[in-house]
C-alpha positions as CSV (number, residue, x, y, z in Angstrom):
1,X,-5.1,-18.8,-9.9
2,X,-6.4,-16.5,-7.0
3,X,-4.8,-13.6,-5.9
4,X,-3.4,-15.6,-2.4
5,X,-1.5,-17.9,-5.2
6,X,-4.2,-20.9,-4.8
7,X,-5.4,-22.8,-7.8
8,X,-9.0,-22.8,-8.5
9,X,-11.1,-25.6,-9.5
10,X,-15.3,-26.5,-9.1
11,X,-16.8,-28.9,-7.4
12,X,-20.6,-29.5,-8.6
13,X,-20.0,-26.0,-9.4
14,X,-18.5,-24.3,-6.3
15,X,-15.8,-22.9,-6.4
16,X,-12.4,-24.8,-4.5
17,X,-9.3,-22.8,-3.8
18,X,-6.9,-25.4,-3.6
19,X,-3.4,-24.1,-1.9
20,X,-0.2,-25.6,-2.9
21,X,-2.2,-26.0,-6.7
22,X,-1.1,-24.1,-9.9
23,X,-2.9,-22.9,-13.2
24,X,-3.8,-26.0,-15.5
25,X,-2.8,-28.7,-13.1
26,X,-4.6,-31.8,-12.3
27,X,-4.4,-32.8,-8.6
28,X,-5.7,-35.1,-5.5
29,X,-7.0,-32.7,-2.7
30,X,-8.3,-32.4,0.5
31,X,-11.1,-30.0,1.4
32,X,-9.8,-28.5,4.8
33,X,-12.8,-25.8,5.0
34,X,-16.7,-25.7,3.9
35,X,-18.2,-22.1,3.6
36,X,-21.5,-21.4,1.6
37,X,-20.3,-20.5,-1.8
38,X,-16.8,-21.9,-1.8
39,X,-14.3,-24.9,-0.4
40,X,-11.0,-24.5,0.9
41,X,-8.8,-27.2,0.6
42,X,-5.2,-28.7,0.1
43,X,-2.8,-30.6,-2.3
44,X,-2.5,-33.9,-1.5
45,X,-0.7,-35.5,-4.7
46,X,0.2,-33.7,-8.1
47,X,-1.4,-35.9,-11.1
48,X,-0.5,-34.0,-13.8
49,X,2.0,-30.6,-12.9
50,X,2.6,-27.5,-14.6
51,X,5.8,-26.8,-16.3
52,X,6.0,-23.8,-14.1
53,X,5.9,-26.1,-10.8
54,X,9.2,-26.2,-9.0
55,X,10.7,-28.1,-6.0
56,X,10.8,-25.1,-2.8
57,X,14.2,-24.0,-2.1
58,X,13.2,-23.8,1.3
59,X,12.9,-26.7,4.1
60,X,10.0,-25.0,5.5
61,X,8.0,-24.5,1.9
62,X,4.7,-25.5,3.1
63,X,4.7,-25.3,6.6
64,X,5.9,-21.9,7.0
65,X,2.7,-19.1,6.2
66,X,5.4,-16.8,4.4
67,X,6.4,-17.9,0.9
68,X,3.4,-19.3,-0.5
69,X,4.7,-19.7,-4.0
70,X,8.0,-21.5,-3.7
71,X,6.4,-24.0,-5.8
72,X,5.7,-21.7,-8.8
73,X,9.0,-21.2,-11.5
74,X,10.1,-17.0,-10.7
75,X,8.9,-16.6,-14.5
76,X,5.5,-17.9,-13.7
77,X,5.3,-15.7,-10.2
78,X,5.6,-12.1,-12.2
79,X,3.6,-13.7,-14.6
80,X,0.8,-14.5,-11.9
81,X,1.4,-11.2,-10.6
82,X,0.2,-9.2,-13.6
83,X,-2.3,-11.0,-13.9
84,X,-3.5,-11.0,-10.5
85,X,-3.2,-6.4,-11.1
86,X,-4.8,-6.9,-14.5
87,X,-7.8,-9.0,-13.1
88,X,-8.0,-6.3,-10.2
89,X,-8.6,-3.4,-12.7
90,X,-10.8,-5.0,-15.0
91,X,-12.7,-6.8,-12.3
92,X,-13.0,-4.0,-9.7
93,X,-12.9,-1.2,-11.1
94,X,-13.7,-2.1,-15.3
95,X,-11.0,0.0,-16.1
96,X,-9.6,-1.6,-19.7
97,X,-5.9,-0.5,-19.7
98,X,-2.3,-2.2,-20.6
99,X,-0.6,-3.3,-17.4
100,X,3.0,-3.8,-18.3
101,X,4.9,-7.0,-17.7
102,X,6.3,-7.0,-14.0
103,X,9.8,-5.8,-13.2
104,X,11.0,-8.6,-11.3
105,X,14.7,-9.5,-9.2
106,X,18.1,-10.5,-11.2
107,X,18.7,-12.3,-7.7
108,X,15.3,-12.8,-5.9
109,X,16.5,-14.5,-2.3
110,X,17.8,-12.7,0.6
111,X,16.5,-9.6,0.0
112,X,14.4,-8.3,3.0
113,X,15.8,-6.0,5.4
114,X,13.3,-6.4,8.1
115,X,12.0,-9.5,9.9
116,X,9.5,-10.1,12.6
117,X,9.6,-13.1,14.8
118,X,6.8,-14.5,16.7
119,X,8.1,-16.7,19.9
120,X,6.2,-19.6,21.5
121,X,7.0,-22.5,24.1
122,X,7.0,-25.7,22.5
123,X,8.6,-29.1,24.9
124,X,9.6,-26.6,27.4
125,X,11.7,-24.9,25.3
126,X,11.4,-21.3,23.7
127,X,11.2,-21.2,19.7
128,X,10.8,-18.7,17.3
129,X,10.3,-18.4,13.3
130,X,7.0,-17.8,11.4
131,X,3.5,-17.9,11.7
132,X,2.0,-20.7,9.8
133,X,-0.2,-19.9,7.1
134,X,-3.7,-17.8,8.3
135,X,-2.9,-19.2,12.0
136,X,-0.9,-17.8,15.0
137,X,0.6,-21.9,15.3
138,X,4.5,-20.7,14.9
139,X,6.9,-22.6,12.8
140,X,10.2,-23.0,14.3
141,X,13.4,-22.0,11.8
142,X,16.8,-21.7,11.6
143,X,17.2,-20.5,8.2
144,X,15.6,-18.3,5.7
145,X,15.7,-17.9,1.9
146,X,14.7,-14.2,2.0
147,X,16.5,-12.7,4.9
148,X,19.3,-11.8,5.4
149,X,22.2,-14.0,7.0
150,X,22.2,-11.3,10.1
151,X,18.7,-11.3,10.9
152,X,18.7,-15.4,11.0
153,X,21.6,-15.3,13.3
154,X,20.6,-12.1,15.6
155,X,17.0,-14.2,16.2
156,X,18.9,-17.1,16.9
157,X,20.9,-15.6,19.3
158,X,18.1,-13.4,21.4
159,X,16.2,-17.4,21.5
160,X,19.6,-18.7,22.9
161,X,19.5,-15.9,25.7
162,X,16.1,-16.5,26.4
163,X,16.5,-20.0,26.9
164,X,19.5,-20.5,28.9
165,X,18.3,-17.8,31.2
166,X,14.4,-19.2,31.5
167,X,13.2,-15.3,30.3
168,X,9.3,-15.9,30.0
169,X,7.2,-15.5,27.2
170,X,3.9,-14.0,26.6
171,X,1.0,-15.6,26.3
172,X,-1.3,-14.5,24.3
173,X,-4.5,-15.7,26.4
174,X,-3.6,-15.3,29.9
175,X,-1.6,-12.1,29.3
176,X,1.4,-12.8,31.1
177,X,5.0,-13.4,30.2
178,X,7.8,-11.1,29.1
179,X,9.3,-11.5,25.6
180,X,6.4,-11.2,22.4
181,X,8.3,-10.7,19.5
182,X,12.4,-10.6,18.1
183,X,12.8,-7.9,15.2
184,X,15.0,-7.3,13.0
185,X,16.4,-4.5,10.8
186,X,19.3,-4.8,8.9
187,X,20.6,-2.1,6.2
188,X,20.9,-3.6,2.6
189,X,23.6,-1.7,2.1
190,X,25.4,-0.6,5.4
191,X,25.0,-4.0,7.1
192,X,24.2,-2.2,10.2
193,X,21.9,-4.3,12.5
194,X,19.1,-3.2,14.6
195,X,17.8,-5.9,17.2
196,X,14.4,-5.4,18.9
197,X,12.9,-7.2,21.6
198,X,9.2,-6.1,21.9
199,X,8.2,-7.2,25.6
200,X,5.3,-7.2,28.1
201,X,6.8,-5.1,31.0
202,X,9.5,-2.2,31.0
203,X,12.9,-4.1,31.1
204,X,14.5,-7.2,31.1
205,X,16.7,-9.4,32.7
206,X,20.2,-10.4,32.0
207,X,20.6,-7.1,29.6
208,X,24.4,-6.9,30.0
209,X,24.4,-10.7,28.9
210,X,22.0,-10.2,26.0
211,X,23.9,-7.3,24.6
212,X,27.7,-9.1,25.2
213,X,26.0,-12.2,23.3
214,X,24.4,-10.1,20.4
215,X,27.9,-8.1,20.1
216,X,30.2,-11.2,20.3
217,X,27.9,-12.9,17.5
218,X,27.1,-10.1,15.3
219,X,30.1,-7.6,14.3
220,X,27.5,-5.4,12.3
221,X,25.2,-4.4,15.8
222,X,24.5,-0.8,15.9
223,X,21.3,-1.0,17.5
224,X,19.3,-3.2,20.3
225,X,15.8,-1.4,21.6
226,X,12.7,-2.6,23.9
227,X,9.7,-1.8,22.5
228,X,7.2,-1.7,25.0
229,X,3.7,-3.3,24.4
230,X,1.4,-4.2,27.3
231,X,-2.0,-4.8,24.9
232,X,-4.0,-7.9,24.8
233,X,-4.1,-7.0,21.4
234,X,-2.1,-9.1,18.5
235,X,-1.1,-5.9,17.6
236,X,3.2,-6.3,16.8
237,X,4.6,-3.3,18.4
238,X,3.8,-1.0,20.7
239,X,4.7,3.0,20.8
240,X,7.2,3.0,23.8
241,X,10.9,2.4,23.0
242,X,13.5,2.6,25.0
243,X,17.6,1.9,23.7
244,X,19.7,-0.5,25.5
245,X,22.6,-0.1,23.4
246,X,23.9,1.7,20.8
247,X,21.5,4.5,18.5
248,X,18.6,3.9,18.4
249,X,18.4,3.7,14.3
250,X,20.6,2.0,11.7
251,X,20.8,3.2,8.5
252,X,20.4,2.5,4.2
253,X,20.2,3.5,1.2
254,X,17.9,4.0,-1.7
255,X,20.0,4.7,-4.6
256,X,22.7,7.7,-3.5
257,X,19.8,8.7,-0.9
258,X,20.6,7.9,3.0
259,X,18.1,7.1,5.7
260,X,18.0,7.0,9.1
261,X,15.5,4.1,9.8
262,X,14.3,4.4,13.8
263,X,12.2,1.2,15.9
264,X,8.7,2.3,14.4
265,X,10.0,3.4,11.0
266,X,8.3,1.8,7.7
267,X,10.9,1.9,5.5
268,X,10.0,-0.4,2.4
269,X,11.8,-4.2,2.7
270,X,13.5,-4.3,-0.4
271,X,15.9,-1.9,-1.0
272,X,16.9,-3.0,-4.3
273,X,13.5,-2.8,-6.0
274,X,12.0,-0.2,-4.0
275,X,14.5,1.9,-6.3
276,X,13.2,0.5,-9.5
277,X,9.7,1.7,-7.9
278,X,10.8,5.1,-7.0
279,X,12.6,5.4,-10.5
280,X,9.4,4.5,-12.3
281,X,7.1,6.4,-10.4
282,X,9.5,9.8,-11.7
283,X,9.4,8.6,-15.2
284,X,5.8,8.8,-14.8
285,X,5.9,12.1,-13.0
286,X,7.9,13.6,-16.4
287,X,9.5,16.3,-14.0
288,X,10.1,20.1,-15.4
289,X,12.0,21.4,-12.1
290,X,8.9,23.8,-11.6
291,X,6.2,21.6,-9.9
292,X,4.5,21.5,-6.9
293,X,4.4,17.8,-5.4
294,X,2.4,16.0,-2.3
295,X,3.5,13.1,-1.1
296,X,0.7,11.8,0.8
297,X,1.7,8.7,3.3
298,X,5.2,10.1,3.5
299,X,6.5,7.7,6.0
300,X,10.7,8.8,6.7
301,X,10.2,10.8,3.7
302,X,11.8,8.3,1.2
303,X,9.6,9.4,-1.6
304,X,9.5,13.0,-1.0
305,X,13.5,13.1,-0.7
306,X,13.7,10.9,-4.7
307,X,11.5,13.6,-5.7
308,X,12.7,16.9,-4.2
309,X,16.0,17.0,-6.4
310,X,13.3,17.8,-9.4
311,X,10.8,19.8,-8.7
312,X,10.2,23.1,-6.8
313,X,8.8,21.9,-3.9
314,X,7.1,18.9,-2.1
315,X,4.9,18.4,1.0
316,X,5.2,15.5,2.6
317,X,2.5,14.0,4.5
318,X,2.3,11.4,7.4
319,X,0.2,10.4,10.5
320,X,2.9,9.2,12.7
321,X,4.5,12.1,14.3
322,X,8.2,10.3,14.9
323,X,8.1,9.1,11.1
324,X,7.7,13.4,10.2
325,X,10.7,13.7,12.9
326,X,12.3,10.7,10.7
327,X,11.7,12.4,7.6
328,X,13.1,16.1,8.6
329,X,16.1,14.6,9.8
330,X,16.5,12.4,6.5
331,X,15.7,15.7,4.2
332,X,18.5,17.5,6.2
333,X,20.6,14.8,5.8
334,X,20.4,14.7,2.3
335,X,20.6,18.4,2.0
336,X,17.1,18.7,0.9
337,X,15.6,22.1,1.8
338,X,12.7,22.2,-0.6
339,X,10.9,19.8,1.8
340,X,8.2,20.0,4.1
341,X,7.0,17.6,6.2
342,X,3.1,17.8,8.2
343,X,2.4,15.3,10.8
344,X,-1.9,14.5,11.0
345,X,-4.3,11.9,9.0
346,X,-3.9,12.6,5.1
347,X,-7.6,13.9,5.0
348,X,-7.3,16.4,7.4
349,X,-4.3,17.7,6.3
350,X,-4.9,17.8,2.3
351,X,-8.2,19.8,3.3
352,X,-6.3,22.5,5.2
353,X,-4.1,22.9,2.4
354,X,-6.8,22.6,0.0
355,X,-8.2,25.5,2.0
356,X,-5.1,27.2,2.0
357,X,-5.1,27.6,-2.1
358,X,-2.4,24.7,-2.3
359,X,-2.1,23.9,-6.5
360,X,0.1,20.7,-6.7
361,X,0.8,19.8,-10.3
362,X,1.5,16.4,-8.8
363,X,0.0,14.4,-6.0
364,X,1.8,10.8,-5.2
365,X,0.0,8.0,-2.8
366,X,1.3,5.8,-1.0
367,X,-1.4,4.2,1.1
368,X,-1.3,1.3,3.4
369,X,-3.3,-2.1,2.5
370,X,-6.3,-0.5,2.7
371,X,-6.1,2.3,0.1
372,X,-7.3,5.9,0.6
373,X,-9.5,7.6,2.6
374,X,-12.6,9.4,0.6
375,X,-12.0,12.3,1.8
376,X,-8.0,11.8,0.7
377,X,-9.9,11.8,-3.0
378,X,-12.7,14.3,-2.8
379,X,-9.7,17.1,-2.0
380,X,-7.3,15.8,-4.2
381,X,-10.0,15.7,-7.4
382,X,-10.8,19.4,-5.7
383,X,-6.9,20.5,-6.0
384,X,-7.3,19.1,-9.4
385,X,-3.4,17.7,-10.2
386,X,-2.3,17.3,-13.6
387,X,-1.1,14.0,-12.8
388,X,-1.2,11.4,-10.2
389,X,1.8,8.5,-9.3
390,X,-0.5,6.0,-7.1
391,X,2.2,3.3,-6.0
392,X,-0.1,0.3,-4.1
393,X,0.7,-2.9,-2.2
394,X,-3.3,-4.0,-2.8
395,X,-4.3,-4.6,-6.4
396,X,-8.2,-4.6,-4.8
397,X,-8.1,-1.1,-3.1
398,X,-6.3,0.4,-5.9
399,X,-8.8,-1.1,-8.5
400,X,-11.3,1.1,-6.1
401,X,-9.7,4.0,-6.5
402,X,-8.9,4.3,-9.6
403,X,-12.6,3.7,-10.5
404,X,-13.2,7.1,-8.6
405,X,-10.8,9.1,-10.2
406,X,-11.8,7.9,-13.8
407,X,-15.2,8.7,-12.9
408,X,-13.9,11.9,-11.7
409,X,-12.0,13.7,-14.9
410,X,-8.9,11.5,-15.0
411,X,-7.5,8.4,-17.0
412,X,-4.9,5.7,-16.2
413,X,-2.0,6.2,-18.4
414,X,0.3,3.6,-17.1
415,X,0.6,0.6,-15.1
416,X,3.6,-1.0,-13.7
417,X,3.4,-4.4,-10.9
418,X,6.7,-4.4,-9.1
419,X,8.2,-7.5,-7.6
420,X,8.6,-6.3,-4.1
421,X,8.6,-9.7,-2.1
422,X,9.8,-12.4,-4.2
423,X,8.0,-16.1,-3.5
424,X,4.6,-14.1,-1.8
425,X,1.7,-13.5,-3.7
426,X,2.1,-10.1,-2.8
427,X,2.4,-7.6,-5.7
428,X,3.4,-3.6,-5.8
429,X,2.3,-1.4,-8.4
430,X,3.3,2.1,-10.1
431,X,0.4,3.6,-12.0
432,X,0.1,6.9,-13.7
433,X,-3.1,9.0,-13.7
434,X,-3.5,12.0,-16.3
435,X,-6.3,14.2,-16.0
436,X,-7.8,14.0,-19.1
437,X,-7.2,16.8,-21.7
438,X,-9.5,18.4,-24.8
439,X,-8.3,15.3,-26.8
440,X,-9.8,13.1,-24.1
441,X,-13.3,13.9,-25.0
442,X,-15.8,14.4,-27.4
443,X,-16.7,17.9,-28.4
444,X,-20.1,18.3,-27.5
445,X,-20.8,21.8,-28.2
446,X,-21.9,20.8,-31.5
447,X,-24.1,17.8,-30.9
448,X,-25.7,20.0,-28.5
449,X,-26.2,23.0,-30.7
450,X,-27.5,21.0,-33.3
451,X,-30.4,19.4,-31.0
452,X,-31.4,23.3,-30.7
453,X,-32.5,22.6,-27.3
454,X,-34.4,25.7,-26.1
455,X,-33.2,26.8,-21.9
456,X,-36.6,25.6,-20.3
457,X,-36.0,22.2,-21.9
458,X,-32.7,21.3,-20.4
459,X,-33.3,18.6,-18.0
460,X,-30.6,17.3,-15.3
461,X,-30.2,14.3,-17.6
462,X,-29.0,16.4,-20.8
463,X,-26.7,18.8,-17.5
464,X,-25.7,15.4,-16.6
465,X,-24.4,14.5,-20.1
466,X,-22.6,17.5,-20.7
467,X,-21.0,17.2,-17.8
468,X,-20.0,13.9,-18.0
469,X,-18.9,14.1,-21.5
470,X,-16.3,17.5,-21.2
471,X,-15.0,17.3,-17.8
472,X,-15.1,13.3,-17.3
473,X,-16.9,12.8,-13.8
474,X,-20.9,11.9,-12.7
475,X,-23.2,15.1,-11.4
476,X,-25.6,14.3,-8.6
477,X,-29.1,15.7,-9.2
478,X,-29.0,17.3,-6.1
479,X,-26.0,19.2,-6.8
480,X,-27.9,20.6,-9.9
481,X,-30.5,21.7,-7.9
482,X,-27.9,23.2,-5.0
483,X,-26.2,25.6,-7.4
484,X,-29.7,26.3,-9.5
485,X,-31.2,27.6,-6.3
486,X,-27.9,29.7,-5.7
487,X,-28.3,31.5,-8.8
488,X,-32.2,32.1,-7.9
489,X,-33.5,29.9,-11.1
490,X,-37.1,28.6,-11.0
491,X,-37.4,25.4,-10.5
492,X,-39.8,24.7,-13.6
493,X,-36.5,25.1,-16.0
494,X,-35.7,22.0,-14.7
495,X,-38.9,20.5,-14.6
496,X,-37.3,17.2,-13.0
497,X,-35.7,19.0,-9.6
498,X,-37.3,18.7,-6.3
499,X,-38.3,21.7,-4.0
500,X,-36.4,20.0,-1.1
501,X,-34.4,17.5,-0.4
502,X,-35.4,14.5,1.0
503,X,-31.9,13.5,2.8
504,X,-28.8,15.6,4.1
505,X,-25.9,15.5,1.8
506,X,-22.3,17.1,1.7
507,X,-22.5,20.6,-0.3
508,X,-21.3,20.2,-3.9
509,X,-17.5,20.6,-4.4
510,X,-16.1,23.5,-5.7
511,X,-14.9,22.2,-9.0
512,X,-18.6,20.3,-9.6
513,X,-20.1,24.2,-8.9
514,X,-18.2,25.4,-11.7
515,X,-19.3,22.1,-14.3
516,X,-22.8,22.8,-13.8
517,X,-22.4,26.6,-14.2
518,X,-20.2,25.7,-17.4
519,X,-23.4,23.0,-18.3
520,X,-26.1,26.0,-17.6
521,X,-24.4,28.3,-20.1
522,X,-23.7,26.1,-22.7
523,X,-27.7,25.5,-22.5
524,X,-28.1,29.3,-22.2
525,X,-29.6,29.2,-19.5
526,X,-27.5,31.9,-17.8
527,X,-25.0,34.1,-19.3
């Protein structure tokens, strides 16, 4: 299967990804798209199903763009889903490693605690629900199989309103109308309901009967907030709130930790196995009490707050400046004073305290879809962690940056898929990155010694080598020839270095300085 949950067949030998297909079935379909090296297409009759294949729980299993695997037994989904991480690793970034089976739900329905809902005109009247799969058509619903019971009836409610008093609704090519989206946020555990109306304009009409409606219908209401966004963009939400009623955050749990989750919070939408994440990412971090942690894409702090009970200190970083605010407030609430929390882009930020002598023992990632930044790795191989916990909701991007730091002096110990969003292809993972120790590698002292290679004989190939083999990570030529000319060597005991460089590049790294001065002495070349 593909990692968007189609099944995969040929036809005269292109590939077709066939949705609504599983592993090892026989079907009828219908080629919906023609590109140059592949077909897209659709189920049309089951000739022979998988025993995994299921009938959908869900009236709007097919129609609906969210759960694309409803037809696919829950066995066979955290099945699909290790495979879909192993495939990523081996594929991507040819890293041969054991991924573990994935820790999937006792109860896997009902559990998100955030929903967004799209709304349209359809017949004159107002709908909401889902987008349908890769289109912006949306699919009316009244029910749900993942959400919870309050967000289902607070849409429902803000669509009522909306209808019976003719509020307008946006349209996305003209750029007019009121009312975009309906979100929801509901805590798992305190039942406390935040309603959002994200609109084109600064207010709306018929407030007071929007919020008696919301309160009559939904005991739980702690929160309704416009969230102002006037873009012709598809962006969801813009950055201007404004409370109409009550606080303007709810809040939740993750295990005996409490959060305060504001309008423009990410705060991760299942609860229940976000702990199971958190837990395995500090089994992996084997915790003493006297380390030194970043937690890079810190959101509200949820991550930095599990950790801060067991180690000496943490640093939490995060670009959105009300998500720091979040996160102090959180730490303070959860009488957590070995925090600190740094608003800026991670790269930026893990450079100044690179610069500032900052020596975590452990750095933990927590990147959006599209994985770290390069300069987020250069620094953090430069502050050279004992470990890293990289905890990914993109088995591609991860693959990618693993391959960096493997090729940069560290090994992946451990890898753990999470089911984070039961019935989606989508699949989180926990893995553990050591740097690699003496054990790691081969002693080459010996090998070299015995090759009695005199000092005007050591080429960048053999500096290369040595490199490679004691601290883990590739040497650049011209880096070779950066720190030979530092020291004031002739070029001739390299006889393969160039007098100049033919294009600009970054200055070698501190930490590759030091390898090729370790490299030159081993070679006696200097003392």
């Amino acid at each position: 299967m593909a990692h968007e949950g189609q099944g995969v067949g040929r036809l005269d030998g292109i590939a077709v990804f066939v949705r609504g297909a599983l592993k090892g079935e026989r079907v009828l379909a219908k080629i919906d798209e023609k590109h140059k090296n592949y077909l897209n297409a659709h189920v049309e009759k089951i000739l022979l199903p998988s025993q995994e294949r299921i009938t959908p729980k869900c009236i709007y299993a097919g129609k609906c763009g969210g759960c694309t695997l409803q037809h696919l037994s829950y066995k066979g989904q955290l099945e699909f889903k290790k495979q879909v991480v192993d495939d990523s690793l081996s594929r991507i970034g040819k890293i041969n490693t054991i991924v573990y089976d994935t820790i999937g739900m006792d109860n896997p329905l009902y559990y998100r605690d955030k929903a967004e809902y799209p709304v349209g005109i359809e017949d004159g009247n107002i709908k909401s629900g889902f987008y349908a799969s890769k289109s912006h058509n949306i699919i009316a619903i009244d029910s749900c199989m993942i959400q919870s019971d309050y967000s289902i009836e607070a849409m429902k409610t803000v669509r009522e309103w909306a209808n019976n008093y003719k509020i307008s609704i946006f349209d996305e090519k003209s750029g007019k109308g009121l009312l975009r989206h309906i979100i929801t946020k509901v805590g798992f555990t305190t039942k406390e309901v935040m309603v959002i109306l994200v609109i084109n304009g600064i207010d709306i009409p018929y407030k007071d009967e929007l919020i008696n409606t919301l309160k009559k219908n939904i005991k739980e209401l702690k929160s309704i907030v416009l969230n102002i966004n006037k873009s012709r963009s598809r962006l969801v939400m813009g950055s201007q709130n404004i409370v109409i009623y009550g606080d303007g955050y709810i809040t939740d749990y993750i295990g005996d930790k409490k959060f305060e989750i504001s309008p423009l919070s990410f705060f991760q939408v299942n609860p229940i196995q976000t702990k199971v994440l958190y837990e395995k990412a500090l089994e992996y971090a084997d915790l003493k009490g006297d380390e030194i942690v970043i937690d890079v894409y810190c959101g509200i702090g949820t991550i930095s707050i599990f950790f801060a009970k067991y180690v000496k200190h943490v640093y939490g970083i995060e670009v959105v400046s009300d998500a720091v605010e979040d996160a102090k407030r959180n730490a303070a609430i959860n009488n957590v004073d070995n925090a600190d929390f740094i608003a800026g882009k991670a790269e930026d930020v893990m450079k100044d305290l690179c610069n500032k002598g900052l020596k975590p023992n452990v750095i933990v990632f927590d990147p959006p879809r599209k994985g770290l930044d390069k300069d987020v790795v250069e620094t953090s191989i430069k502050m050279n962690p004992k470990k890293i916990i990289y905890v990914s909701c993109n088995p591609t991007t991860l693959a990618r940056d693993l391959r960096i730091f493997e090729d940069n002096g560290y090994k992946t110990e451990k890898v753990q898929p999470v089911d984070m969003f039961p019935y989606t292809y989508h699949v989180e993972t926990c893995v553990l990155l050591s740097h690699k120790s003496a054990d790691d590698f081969i002693s080459v002292k010996m090998e070299y010694e015995d090759r009695k290679i005199q000092p005007d004989r050591v080429t960048y190939r053999l500096i290369q080598e040595y490199v490679k083999e004691k601290y883990g990570f590739k040497m650049h030529t011209a880096y070779i020839a950066e720190v030979k000319r530092s020291l004031g060597l002739p070029m001739y005991v390299a006889p393969n270095a160039v007098e100049k460089l033919k294009h600009p590049y970054k200055p070698a790294p501190e930490y590759k300085v030091e390898a090729i001065k370790d490299a030159l002495r081993h070679f006696k070349v200097i003392d």
